[in-house]
MILUM-517593 format. One record per residue: residue number from 0; residue in one letter; x, y, z of N, C-alpha, C, O in turn. Coordinates in steps of 0.02 Angstrom, whole numbers. Example, Ala and Ser with C-alpha at 12.3 -4.5 7.8 and 13.67 -1.06 7.14 Angstrom:
! residues 2
<lumdo 0, A, <660, -284, 390>, <615, -225, 390>, <660, -165, 390>, <712, -166, 423>>
<lumdo 1, S, <642, -112, 354>, <684, -53, 357>, <645, 2, 394>, <670, 57, 402>>
END
This chain:
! residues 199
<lumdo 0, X, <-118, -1434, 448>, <-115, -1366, 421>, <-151, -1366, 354>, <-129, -1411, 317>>
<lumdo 1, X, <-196, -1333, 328>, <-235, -1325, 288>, <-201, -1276, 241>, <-144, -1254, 249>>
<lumdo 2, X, <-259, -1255, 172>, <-240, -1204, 156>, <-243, -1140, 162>, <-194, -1103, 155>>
<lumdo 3, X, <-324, -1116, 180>, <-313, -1062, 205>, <-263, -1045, 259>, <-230, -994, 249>>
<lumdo 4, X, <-251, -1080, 316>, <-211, -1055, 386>, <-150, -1031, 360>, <-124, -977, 374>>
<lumdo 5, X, <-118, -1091, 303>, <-48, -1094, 275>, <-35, -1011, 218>, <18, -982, 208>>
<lumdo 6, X, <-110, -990, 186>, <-102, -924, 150>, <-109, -890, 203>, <-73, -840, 203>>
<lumdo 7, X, <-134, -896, 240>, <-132, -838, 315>, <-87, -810, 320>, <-83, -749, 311>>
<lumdo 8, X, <-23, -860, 343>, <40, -850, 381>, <83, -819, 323>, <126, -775, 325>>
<lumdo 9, X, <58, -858, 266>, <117, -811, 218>, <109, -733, 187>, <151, -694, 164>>
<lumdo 10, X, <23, -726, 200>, <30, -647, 207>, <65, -623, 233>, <101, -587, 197>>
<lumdo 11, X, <81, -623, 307>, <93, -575, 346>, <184, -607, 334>, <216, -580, 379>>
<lumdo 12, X, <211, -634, 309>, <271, -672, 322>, <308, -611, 240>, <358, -575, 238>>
<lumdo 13, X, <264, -624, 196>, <280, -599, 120>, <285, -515, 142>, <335, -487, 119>>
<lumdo 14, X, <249, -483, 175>, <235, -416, 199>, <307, -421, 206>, <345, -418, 158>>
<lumdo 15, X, <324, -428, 258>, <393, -431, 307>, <464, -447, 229>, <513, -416, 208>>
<lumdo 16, X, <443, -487, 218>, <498, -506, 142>, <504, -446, 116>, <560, -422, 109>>
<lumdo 17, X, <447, -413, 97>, <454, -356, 57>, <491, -306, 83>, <547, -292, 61>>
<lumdo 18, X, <461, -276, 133>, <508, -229, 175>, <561, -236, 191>, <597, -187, 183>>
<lumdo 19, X, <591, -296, 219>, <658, -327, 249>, <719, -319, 211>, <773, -294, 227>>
<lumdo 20, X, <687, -358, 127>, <727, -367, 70>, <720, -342, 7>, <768, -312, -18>>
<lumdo 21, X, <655, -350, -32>, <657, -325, -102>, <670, -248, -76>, <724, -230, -99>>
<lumdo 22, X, <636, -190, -32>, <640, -124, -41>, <723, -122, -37>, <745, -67, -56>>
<lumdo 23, X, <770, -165, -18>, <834, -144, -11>, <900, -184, -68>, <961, -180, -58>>
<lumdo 24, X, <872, -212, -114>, <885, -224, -170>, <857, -196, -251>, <797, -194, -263>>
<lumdo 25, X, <895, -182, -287>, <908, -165, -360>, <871, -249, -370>, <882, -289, -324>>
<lumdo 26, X, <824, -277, -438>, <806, -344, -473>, <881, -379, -471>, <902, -428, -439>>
<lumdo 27, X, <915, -327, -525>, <955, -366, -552>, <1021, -397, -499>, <1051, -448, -517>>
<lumdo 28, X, <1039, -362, -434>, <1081, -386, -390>, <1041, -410, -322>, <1074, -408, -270>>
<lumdo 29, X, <974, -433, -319>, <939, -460, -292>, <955, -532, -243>, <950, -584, -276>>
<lumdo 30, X, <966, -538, -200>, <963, -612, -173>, <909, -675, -189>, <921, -736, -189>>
<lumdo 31, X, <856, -647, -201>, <798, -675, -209>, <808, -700, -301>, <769, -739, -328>>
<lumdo 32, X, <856, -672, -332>, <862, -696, -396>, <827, -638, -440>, <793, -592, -416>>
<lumdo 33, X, <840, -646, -505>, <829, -619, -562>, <755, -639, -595>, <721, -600, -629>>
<lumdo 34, X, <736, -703, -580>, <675, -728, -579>, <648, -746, -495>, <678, -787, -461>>
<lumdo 35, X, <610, -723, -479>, <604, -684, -410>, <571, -746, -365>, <511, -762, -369>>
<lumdo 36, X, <616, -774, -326>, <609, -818, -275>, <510, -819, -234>, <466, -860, -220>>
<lumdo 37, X, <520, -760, -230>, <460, -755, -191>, <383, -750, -245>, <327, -772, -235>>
<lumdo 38, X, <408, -715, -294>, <370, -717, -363>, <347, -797, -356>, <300, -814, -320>>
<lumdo 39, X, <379, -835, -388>, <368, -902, -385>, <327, -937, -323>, <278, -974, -327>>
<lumdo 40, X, <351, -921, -283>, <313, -930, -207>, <264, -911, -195>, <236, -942, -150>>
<lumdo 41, X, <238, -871, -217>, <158, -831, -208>, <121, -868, -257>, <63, -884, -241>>
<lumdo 42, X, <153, -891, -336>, <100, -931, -347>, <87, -988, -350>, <36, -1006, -379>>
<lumdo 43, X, <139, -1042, -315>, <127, -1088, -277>, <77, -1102, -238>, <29, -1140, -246>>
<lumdo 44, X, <98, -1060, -183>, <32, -1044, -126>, <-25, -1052, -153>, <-50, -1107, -149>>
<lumdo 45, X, <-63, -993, -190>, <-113, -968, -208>, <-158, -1030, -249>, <-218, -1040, -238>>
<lumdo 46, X, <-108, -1075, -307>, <-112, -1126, -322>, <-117, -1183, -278>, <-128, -1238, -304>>
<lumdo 47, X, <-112, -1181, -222>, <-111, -1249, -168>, <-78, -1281, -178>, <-84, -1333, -146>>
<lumdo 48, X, <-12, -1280, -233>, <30, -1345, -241>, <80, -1364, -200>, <140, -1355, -208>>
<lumdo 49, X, <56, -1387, -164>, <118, -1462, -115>, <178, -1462, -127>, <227, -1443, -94>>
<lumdo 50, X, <172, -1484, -174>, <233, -1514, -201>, <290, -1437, -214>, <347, -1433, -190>>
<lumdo 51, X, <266, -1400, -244>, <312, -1337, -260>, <314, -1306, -211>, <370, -1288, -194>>
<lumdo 52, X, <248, -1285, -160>, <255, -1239, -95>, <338, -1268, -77>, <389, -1235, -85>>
<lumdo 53, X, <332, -1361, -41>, <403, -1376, -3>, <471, -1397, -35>, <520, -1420, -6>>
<lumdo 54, X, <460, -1379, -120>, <540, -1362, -167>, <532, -1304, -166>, <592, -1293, -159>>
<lumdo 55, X, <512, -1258, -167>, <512, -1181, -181>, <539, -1160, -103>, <583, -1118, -93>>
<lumdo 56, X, <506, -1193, -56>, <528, -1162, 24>, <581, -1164, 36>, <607, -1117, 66>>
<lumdo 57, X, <609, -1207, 20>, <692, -1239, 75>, <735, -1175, 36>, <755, -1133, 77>>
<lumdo 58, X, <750, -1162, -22>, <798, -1106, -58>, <781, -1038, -27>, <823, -999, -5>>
<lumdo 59, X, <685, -1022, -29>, <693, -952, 15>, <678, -942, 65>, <657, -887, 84>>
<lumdo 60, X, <685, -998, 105>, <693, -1004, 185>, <777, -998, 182>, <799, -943, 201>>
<lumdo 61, X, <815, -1037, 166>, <897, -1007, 182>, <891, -917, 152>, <905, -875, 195>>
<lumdo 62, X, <877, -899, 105>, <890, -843, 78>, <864, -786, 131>, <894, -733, 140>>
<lumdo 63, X, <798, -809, 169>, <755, -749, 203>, <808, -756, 302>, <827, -711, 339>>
<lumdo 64, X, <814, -823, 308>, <865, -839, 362>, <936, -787, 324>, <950, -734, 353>>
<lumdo 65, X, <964, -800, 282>, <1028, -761, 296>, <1006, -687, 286>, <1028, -653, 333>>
<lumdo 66, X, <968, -647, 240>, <967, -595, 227>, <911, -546, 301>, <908, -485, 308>>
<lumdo 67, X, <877, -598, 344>, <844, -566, 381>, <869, -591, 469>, <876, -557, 520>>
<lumdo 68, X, <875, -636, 461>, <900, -689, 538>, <956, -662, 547>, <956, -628, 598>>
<lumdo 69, X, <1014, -664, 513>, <1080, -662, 495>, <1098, -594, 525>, <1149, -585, 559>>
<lumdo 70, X, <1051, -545, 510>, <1065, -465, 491>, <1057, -441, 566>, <1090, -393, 586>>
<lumdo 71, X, <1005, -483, 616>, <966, -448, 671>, <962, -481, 703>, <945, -538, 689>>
<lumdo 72, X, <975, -459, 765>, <968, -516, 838>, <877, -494, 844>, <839, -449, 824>>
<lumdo 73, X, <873, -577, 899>, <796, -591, 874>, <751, -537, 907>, <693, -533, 886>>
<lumdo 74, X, <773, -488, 963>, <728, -433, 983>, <717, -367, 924>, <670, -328, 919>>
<lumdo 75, X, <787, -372, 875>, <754, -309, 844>, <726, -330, 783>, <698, -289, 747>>
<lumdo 76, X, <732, -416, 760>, <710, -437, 697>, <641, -413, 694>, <606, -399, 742>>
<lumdo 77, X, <624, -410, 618>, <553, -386, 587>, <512, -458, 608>, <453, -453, 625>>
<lumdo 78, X, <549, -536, 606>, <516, -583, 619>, <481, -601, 688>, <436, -642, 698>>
<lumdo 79, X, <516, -558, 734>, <502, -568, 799>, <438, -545, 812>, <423, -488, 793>>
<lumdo 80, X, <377, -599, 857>, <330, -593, 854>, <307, -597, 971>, <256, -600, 1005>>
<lumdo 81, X, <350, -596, 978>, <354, -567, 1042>, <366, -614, 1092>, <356, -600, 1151>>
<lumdo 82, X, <385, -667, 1075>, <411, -749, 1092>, <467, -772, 1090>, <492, -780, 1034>>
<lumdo 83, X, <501, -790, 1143>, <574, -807, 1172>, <597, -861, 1109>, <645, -857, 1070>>
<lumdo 84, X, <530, -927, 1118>, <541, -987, 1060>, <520, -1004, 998>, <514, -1059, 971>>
<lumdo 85, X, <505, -929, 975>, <457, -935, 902>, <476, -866, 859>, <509, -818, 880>>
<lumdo 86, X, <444, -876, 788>, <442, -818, 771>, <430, -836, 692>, <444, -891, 668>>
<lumdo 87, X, <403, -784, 654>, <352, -778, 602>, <380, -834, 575>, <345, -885, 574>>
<lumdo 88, X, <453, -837, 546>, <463, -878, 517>, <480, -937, 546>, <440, -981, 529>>
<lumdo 89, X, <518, -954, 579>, <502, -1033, 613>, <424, -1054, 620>, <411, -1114, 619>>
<lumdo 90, X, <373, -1008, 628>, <298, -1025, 626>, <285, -1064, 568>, <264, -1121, 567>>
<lumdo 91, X, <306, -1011, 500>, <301, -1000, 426>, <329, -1087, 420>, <283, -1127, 414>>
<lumdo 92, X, <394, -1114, 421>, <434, -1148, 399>, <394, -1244, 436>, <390, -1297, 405>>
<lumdo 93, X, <370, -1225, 525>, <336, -1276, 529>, <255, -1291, 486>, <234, -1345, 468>>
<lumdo 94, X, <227, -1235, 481>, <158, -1246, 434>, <188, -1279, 359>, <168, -1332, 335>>
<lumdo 95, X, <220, -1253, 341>, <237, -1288, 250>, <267, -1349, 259>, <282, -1383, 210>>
<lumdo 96, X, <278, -1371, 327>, <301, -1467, 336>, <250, -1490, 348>, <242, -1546, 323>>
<lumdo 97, X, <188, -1462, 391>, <122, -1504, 377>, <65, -1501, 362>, <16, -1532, 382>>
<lumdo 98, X, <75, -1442, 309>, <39, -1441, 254>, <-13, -1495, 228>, <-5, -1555, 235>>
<lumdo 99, X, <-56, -1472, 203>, <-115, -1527, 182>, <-150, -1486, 142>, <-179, -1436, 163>>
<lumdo 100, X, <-148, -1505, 80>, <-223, -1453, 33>, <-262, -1471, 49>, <-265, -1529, 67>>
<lumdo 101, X, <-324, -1422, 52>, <-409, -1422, 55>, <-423, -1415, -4>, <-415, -1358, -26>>
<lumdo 102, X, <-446, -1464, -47>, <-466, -1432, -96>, <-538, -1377, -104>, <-543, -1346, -157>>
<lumdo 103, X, <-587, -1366, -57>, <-632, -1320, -51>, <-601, -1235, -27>, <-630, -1183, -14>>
<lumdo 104, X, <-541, -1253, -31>, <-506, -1151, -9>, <-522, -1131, -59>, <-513, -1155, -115>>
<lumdo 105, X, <-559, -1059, -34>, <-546, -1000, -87>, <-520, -940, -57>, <-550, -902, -19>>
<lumdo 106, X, <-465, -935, -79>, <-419, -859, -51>, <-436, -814, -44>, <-398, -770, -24>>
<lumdo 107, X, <-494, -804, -56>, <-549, -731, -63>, <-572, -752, -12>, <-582, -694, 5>>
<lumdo 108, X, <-592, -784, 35>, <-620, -786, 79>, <-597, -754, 136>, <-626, -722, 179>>
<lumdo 109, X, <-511, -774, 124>, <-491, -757, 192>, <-470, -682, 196>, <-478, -643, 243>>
<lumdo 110, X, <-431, -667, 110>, <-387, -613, 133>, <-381, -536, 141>, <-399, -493, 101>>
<lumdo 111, X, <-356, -529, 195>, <-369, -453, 236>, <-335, -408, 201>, <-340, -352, 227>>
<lumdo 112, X, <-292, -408, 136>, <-261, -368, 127>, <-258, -378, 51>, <-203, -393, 28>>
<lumdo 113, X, <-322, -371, 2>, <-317, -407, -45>, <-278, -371, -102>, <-292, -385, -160>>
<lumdo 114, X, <-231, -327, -87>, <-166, -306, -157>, <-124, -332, -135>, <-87, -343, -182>>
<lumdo 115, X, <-93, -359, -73>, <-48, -398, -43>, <-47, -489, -85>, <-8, -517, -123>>
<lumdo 116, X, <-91, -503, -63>, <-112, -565, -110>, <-182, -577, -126>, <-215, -602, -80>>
<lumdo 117, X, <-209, -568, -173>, <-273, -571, -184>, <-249, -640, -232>, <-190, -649, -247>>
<lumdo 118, X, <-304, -683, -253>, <-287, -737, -303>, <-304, -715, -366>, <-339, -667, -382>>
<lumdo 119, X, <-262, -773, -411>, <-257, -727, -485>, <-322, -756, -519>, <-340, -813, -503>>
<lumdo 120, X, <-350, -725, -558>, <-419, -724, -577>, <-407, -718, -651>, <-443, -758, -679>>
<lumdo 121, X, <-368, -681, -697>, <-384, -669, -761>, <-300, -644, -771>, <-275, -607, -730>>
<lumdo 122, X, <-275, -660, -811>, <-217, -619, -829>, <-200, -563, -848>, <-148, -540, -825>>
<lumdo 123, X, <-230, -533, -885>, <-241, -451, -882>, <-166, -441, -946>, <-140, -385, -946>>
<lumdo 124, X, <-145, -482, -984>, <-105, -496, -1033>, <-100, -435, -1090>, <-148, -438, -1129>>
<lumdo 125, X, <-54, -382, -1104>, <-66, -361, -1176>, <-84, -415, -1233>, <-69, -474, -1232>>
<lumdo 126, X, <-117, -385, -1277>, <-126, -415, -1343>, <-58, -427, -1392>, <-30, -373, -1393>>
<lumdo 127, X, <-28, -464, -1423>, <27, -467, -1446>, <99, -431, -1412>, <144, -412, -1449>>
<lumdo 128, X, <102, -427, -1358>, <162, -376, -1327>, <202, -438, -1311>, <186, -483, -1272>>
<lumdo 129, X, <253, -432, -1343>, <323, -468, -1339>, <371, -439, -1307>, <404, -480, -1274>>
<lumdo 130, X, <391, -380, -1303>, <455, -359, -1278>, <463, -377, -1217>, <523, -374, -1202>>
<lumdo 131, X, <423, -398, -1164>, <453, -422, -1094>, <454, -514, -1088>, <464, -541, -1034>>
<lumdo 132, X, <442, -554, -1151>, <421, -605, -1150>, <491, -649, -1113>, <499, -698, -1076>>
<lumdo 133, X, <526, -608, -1141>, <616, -656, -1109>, <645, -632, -1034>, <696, -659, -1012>>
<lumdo 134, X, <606, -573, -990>, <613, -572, -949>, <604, -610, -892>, <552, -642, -887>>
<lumdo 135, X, <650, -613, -842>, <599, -687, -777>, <557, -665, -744>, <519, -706, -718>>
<lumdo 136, X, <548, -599, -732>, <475, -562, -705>, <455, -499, -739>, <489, -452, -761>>
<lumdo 137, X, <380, -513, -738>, <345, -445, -788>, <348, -405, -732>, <341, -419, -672>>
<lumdo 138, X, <364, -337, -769>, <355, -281, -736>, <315, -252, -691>, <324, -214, -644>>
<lumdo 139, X, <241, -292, -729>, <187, -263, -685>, <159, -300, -633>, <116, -284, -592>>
<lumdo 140, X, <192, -356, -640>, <210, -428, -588>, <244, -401, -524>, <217, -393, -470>>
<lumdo 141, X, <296, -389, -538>, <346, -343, -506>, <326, -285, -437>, <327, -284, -376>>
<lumdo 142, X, <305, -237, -499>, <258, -174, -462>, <217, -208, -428>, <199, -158, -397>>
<lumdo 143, X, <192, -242, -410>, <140, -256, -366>, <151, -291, -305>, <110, -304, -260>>
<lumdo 144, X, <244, -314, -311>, <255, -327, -233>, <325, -302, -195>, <359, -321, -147>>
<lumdo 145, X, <327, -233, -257>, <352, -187, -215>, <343, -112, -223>, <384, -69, -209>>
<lumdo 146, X, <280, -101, -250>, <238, -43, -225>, <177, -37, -192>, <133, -80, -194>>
<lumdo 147, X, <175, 16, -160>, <106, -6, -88>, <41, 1, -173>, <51, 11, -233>>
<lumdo 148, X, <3, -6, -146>, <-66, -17, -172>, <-88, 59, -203>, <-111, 67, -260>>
<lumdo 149, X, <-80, 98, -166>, <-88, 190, -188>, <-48, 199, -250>, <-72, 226, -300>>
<lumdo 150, X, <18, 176, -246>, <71, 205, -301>, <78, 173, -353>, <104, 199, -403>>
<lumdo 151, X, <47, 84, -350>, <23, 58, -422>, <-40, 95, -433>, <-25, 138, -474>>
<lumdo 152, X, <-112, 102, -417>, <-154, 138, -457>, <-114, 223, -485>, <-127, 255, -536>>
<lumdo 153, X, <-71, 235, -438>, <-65, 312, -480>, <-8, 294, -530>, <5, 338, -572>>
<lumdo 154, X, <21, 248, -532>, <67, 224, -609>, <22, 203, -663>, <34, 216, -722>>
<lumdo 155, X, <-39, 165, -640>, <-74, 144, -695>, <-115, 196, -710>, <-109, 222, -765>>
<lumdo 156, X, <-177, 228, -652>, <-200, 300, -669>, <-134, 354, -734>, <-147, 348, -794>>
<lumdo 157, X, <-100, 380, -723>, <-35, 389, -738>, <-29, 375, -823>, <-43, 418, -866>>
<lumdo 158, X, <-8, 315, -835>, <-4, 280, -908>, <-94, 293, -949>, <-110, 308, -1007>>
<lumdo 159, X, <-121, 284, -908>, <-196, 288, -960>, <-200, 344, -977>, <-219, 352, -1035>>
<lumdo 160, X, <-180, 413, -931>, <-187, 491, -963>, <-148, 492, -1019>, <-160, 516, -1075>>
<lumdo 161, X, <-90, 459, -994>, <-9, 468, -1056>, <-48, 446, -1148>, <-71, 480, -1195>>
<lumdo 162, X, <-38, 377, -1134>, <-77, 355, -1195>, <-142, 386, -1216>, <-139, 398, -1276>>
<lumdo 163, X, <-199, 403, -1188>, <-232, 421, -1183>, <-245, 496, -1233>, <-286, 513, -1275>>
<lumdo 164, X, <-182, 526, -1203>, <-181, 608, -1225>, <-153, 579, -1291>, <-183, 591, -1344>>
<lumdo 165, X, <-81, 530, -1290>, <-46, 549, -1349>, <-73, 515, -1413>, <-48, 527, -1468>>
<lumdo 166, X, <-129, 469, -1402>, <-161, 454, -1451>, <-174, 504, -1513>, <-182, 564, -1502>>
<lumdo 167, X, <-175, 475, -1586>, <-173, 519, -1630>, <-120, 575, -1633>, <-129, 621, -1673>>
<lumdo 168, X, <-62, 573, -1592>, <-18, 624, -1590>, <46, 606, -1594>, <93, 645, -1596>>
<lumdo 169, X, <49, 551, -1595>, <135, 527, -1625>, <129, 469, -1679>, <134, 408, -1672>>
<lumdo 170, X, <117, 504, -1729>, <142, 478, -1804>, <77, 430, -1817>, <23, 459, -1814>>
<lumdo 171, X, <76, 371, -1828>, <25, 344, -1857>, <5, 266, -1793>, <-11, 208, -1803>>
<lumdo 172, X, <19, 314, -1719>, <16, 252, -1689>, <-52, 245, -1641>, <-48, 217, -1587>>
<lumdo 173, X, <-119, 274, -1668>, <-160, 288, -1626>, <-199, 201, -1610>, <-245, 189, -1571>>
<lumdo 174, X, <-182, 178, -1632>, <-210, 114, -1621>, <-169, 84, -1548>, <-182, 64, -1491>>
<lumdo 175, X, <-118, 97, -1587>, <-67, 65, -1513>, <-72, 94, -1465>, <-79, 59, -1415>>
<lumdo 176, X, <-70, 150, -1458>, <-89, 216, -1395>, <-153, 178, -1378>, <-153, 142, -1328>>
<lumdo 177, X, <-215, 184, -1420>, <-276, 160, -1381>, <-276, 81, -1365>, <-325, 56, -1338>>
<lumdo 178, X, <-224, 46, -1383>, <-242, -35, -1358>, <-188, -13, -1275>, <-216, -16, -1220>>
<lumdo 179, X, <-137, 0, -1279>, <-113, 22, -1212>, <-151, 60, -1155>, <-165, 41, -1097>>
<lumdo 180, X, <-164, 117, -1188>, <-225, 147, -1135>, <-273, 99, -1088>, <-279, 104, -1027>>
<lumdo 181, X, <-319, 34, -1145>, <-371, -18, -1130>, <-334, -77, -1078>, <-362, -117, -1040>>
<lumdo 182, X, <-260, -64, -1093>, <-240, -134, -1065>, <-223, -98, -987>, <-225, -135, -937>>
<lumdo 183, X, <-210, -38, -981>, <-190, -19, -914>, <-247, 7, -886>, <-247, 19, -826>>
<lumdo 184, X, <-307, 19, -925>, <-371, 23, -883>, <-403, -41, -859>, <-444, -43, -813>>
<lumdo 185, X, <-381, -93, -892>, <-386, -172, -871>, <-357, -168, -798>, <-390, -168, -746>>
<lumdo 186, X, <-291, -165, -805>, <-253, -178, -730>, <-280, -157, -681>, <-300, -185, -630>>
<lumdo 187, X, <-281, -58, -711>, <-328, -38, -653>, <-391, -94, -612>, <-391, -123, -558>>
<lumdo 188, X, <-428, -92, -653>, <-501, -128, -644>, <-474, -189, -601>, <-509, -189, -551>>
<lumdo 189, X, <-447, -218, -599>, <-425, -287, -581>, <-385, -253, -528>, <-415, -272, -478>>
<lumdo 190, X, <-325, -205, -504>, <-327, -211, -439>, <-359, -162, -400>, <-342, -143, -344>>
<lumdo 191, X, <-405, -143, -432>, <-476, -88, -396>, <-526, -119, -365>, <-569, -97, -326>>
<lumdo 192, X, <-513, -187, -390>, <-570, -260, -371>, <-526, -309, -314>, <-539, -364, -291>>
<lumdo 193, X, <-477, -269, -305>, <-455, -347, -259>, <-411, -391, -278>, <-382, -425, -237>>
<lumdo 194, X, <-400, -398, -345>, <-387, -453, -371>, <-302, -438, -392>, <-276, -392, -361>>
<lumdo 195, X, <-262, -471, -438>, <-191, -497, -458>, <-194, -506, -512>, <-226, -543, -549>>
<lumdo 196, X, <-136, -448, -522>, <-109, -467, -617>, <-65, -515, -617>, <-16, -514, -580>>
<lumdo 197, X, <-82, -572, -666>, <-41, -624, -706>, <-36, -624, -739>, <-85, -626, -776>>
<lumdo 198, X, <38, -620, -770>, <63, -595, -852>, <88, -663, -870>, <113, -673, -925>>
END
C-alpha cells in the first residue's frame, strides 16, 4: 500500500466521518475530542508519517467503529460499500497495516476533491493573533471540515466586506480592520486554489 492509494481511501473514508459524526456533534461534547481526532489524522496522512498514521489510527478506528458500526446494521451503514465481507472501513483499517511511504507522492496529483483534502502548502497564519493560540483546533482549521466548500468562501467572502467596510470606522483600529481584511483574502486565495489552511 503506497501513499497515494492510502490518501485515496481516506478521502472518501473522512467524507463519511464528517457526515456520520462531526455534523452531529457540538466541538466541545465531541467524541472525536476537543483537539480533533481526525484533525490530527489528516495531517498525518498528508505528511506520510508511518509512524503517527498507525498511533493516530487504532483510537479513531474504535471511536468511528462505535459511533458509526455500533449505530447501524451493515446494509444501512454510510460505510457499506455494497459487499457482504468488506466495507470502507475495514478497507481503510487493512491499507494503514500495510502501509509503505513513497517518498515521490504528491497529493495534488491525485486529489478529486481538493477542499476535502488538498495538501497544506503555506499556513495562511494571522500576523501576531494570539487569542486562539491555547485552543486544540483553529477555527478556521475547523471550518474547513465541517463546512462544504460554498459556505467557507461565503464566511470568508463575508469577513473581508465586514472589515473591509468597518475600516476607519471604529475608533482608531483601521490598521487592524485592514490586516484582517488581507488575512481573510489570504484564506480565500488559498482555498480558491485548491489548497489547505494551516494555522
Amino acid at each position: 500500500m503506497d501513499t497515494r492509494t492510502l490518501t485515496k481511501q481516506w478521502d472518501e473514508l473522512h467524507k463519511i466521518i464528517n457526515n456520520a459524526i462531526c455534523k452531529n456533534y457540538h466541538c466541545t461534547d465531541c467524541p472525536l475530542g476537543a483537539k480533533c481526532k481526525v484533525v490530527a489524522f489528516n495531517h498525518a496522512i498528508y505528511d506520510a508519517d508511518s509512524e503517527k498514521i498507525k498511533d493516530q489510527w487504532e483510537t479513531l478506528y474504535t471511536i468511528i467503529e462505535t459511533e458509526i458500526c455500533c449505530k447501524n446494521t451493515c446494509s444501512e451503514c454510510p460505510l457499506d460499500i455494497g459487499d457482504s465481507d468488506s466495507c470502507i472501513l475495514t478497507n481503510f483499517k487493512h491499507a494503514v497495516r500495510n502501509f509503505k511511504r513513497n517518498d515521490t507522492f504528491e497529493a495534488a496529483d491525485h486529489n478529486p476533491n481538493p477542499f476535502v483534502a488538498a495538501p497544506p502548502v503555506e499556513d495562511g497564519t494571522a500576523e501576531n493573533a494570539t487569542h486562539y493560540k491555547k485552543t486544540a483546533v483553529q477555527p478556521i482549521e475547523l471550518m474547513q471540515y465541517t463546512l462544504s466548500r460554498e459556505e467557507l468562501i461565503g464566511f470568508l467572502k463575508g469577513n473581508i466586506m465586514k472589515y473591509t467596510i468597518r475600516a476607519g470606522k471604529k475608533g482608531n483600529e483601521t490598521e487592524k480592520d485592514n490586516k484582517k481584511a488581507a488575512q481573510y483574502r489570504l484564506w480565500l486565495d488559498i482555498i480558491q486554489e485548491g489548497r489547505r489552511i494551516i494555522v
